[in-house]
C-alpha positions in Angstrom: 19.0 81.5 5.4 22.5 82.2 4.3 22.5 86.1 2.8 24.3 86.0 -0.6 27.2 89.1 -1.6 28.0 90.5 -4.7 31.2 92.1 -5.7 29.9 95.5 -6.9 33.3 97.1 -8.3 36.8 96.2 -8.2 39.9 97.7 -9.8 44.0 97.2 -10.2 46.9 99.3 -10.2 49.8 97.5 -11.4 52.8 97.6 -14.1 52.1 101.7 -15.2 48.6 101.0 -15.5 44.8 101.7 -13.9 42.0 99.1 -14.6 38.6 99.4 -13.3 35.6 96.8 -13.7 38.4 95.2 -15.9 38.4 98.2 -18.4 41.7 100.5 -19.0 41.1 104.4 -17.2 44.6 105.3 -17.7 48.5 103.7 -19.0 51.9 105.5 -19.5 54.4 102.2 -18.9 56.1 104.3 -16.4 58.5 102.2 -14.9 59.2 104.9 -12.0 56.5 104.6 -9.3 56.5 108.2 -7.7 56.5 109.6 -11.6 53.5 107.2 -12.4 51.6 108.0 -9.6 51.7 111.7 -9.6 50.8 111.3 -13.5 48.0 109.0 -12.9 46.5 111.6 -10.2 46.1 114.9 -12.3 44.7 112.3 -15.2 42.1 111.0 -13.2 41.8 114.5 -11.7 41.9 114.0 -8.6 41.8 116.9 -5.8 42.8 116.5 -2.5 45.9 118.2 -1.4 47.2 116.0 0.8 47.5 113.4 -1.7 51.1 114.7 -1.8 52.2 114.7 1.6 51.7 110.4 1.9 54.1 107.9 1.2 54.2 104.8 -2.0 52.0 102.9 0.1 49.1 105.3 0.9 49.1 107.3 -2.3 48.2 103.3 -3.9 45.8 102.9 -1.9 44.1 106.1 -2.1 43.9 106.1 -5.8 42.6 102.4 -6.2 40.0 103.1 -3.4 38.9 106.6 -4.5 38.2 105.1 -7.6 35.5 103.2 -6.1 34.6 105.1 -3.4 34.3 108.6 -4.9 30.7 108.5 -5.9 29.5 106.4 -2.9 27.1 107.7 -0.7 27.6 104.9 1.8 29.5 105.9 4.9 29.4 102.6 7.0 31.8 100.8 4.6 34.2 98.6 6.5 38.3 99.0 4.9 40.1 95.2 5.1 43.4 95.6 3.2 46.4 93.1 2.9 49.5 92.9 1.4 53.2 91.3 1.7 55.6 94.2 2.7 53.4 95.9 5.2 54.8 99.8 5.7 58.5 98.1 4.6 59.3 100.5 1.5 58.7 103.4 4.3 60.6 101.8 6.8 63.8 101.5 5.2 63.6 105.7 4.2 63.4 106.0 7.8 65.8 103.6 8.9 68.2 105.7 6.4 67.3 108.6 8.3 68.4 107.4 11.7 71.0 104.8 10.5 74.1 107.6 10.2 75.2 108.9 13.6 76.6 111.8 12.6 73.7 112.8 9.8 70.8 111.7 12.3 67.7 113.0 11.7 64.7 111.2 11.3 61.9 112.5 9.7 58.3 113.2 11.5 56.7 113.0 8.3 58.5 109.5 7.0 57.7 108.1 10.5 54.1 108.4 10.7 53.9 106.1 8.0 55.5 103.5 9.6 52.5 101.5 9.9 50.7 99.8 7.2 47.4 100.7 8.3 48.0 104.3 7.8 46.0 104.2 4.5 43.5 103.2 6.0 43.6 106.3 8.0 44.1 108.2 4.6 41.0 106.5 2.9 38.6 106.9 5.7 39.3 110.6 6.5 38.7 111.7 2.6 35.7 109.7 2.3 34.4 110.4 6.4 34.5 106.7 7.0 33.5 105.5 10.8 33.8 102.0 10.2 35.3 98.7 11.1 38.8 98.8 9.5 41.9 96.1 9.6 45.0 95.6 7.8 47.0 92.0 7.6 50.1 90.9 5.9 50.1 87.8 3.8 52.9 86.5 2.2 50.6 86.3 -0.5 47.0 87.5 -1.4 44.4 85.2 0.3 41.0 85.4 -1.1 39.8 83.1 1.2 40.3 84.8 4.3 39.2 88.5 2.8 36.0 86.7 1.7 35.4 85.1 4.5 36.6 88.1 6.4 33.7 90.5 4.5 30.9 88.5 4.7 31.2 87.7 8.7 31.7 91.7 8.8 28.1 92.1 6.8 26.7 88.9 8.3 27.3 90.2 11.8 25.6 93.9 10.4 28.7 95.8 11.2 28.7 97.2 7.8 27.0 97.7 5.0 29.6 97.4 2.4 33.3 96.3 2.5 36.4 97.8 0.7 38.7 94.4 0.3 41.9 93.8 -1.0 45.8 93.4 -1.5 47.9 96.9 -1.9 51.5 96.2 -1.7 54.6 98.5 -2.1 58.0 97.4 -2.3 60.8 99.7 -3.6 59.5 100.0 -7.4 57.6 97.0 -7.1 53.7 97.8 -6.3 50.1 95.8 -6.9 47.1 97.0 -5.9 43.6 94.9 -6.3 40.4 96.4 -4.4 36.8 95.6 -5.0 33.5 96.0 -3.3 31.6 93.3 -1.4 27.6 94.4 -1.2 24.2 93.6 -1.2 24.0 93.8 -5.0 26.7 93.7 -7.4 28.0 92.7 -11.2 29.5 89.4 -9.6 28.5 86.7 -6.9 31.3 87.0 -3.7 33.0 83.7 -4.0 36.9 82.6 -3.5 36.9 81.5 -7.0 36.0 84.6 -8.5 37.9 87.1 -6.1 40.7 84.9 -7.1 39.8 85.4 -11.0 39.4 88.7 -10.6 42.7 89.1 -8.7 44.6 87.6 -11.5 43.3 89.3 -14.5 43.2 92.9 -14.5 41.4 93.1 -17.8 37.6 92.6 -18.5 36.7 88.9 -18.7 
């Protein structure tokens, strides 16, 4: 018999705002990214020092998954992220960094986060995750392959829960959606609804 999934929790950053379970935690309209990010931290009070030492990409990440994964005990939680621009707003500070011959001097800490899938790196080390972990890049968000992705993960029993979603950083442009695939949950795990969800922020 086919085991059914829930989506536990989900939540968006996007446009200078913070939504969780489609309820507002926190809006200033900041059109800036590093200005709204840093806000939206000491808001939600958030402590972790090294918060500050990431780049765009992995401080989005971190906040959207912390704010589902803070008060979860569960420590075999699998991370599948997506997005469009993979590490692309990092790469071009650290193409800048290497591009002038006579200024040359690239930067360790711009460089390590040259990879997309450094967040995930960032998310399982606060939260002392050991799990199954992958990162695509879409040129869109596909709740098909995510949900398809998830369940085969807790099908095949190589986790018990599963952090999904799309967290993409482009210049000043950034969208984050993550939610929770488990046993039990506020929604079924379908493609409609992961869709749904993915397209309003808001409660519905």
């Amino acid at each position: 018999m086919k085991t059914s999934y829930f989506i536990q929790e989900y939540c968006h950053i996007q446009n200078g705002a913070i939504w969780r379970n489609g309820e507002s935690l926190y809006s200033n309209g900041e059109t800036d990214f590093k200005t709204f990010i840093k806000a939206a931290y000491k808001t939600l009070d958030l402590d972790y020092s090294k918060f500050f030492k990431m780049d765009h990409l992995s401080k989005l990440a971190f906040i959207a998954s912390d704010l589902l994964l803070s008060s979860d005990t569960e420590k075999n939680t699998a991370l599948v992220l997506s997005n469009r621009a993979a590490s692309l707003d990092t790469d071009r500070k650290h193409q800048k960094s290497i591009e002038n011959e006579n200024g040359y001097y690239p930067s360790p800490a711009v460089f390590v986060y040259t990879l997309p899938n450094i967040c995930l790196g960032e998310i399982s080390i606060k939260h002392q995750l050991f799990s199954e972990n992958a990162f695509f890049v879409f040129e869109q968000f596909q709740a098909a392959y995510l949900h398809d992705y998830a369940s085969s993960l807790l099908d095949m029993g190589r986790a018990e829960k599963v952090l999904c979603g799309w967290v993409d950083m482009d210049d000043e442009k950034y969208d984050a959606f993550l939610y929770v695939v488990a046993k039990n949950g506020i929604f079924a795990h379908s493609k409609e609804k992961i869709n749904q969800l993915y397209q309003t922020p808001w409660q519905i």
